[in-house]
C-alpha positions in Angstrom: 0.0 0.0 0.0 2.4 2.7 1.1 4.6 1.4 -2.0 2.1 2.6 -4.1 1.8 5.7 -2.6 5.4 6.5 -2.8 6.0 5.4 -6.8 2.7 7.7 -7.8 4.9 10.7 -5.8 8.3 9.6 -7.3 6.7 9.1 -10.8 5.4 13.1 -10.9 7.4 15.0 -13.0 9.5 17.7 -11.7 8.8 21.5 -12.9 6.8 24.9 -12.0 3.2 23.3 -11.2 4.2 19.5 -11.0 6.0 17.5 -8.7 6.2 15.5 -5.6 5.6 19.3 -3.3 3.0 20.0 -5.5 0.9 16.4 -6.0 1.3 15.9 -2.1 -0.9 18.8 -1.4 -3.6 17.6 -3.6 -3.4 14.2 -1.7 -3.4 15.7 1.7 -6.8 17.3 0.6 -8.4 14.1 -0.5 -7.7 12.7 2.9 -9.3 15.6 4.7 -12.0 15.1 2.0 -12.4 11.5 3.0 -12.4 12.1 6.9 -14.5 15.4 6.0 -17.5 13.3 7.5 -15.6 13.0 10.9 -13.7 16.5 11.7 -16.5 18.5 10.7 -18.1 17.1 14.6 -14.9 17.5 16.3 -13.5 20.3 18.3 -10.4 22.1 17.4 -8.5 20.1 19.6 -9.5 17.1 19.1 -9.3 17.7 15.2 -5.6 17.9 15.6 -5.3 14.8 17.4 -7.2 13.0 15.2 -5.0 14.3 12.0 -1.7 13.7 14.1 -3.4 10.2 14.3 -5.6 9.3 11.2 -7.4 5.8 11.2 -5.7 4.5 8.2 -4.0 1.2 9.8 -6.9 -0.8 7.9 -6.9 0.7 4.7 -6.1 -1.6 1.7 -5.3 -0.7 -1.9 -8.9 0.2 -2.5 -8.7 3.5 0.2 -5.3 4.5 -1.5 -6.4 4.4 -4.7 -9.3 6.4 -3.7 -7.2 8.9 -2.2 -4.7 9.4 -5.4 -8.0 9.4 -7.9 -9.2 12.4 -5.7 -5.7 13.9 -5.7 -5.8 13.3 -9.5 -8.6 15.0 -9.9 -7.8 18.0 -7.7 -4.9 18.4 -9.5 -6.1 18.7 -13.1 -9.0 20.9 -11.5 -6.9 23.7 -9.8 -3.0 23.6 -10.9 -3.9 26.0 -13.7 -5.4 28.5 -10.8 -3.8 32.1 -11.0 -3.0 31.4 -7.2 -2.3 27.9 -7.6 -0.3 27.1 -4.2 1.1 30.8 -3.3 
């Protein structure tokens, strides 16, 4: 699973808008769009815990290929955006 992760990152291609900084954002907001569900109830506080400790012990190929879809998609949505990542 984390194998995966790590070869979509390395395979990104370096340059201005591409890249292992730039892909990782999009991922990090598909995983706050998949727990979405769960820190929207949580206090402040707690929200940071949870994040410093996110529930993905179980997850399988299926959750990370979720995740890198959404990133994906993120990332042919806004990387053309005049304030893309500034």
């Amino acid at each position: 699973m984390a194998i995966r992760l790590f070869d979509t990152y390395l395979s990104e291609e370096d340059g201005e808008a591409y890249g292992f900084r730039t892909f990782h954002v999009y991922v990090c907001a598909s995983i706050l769009t998949f727990f979405s569900k769960q820190l929207k109830e949580l206090e402040f506080q707690d929200m940071v815990l949870f994040i410093q400790h996110l529930p993905t012990s179980s997850w399988t190929d299926k959750e990370v290929s979720s995740i890198l879809s959404q990133a994906f998609v993120y990332q042919s949505l806004f990387k053309g955006s005049p304030s893309h990542l500034k």
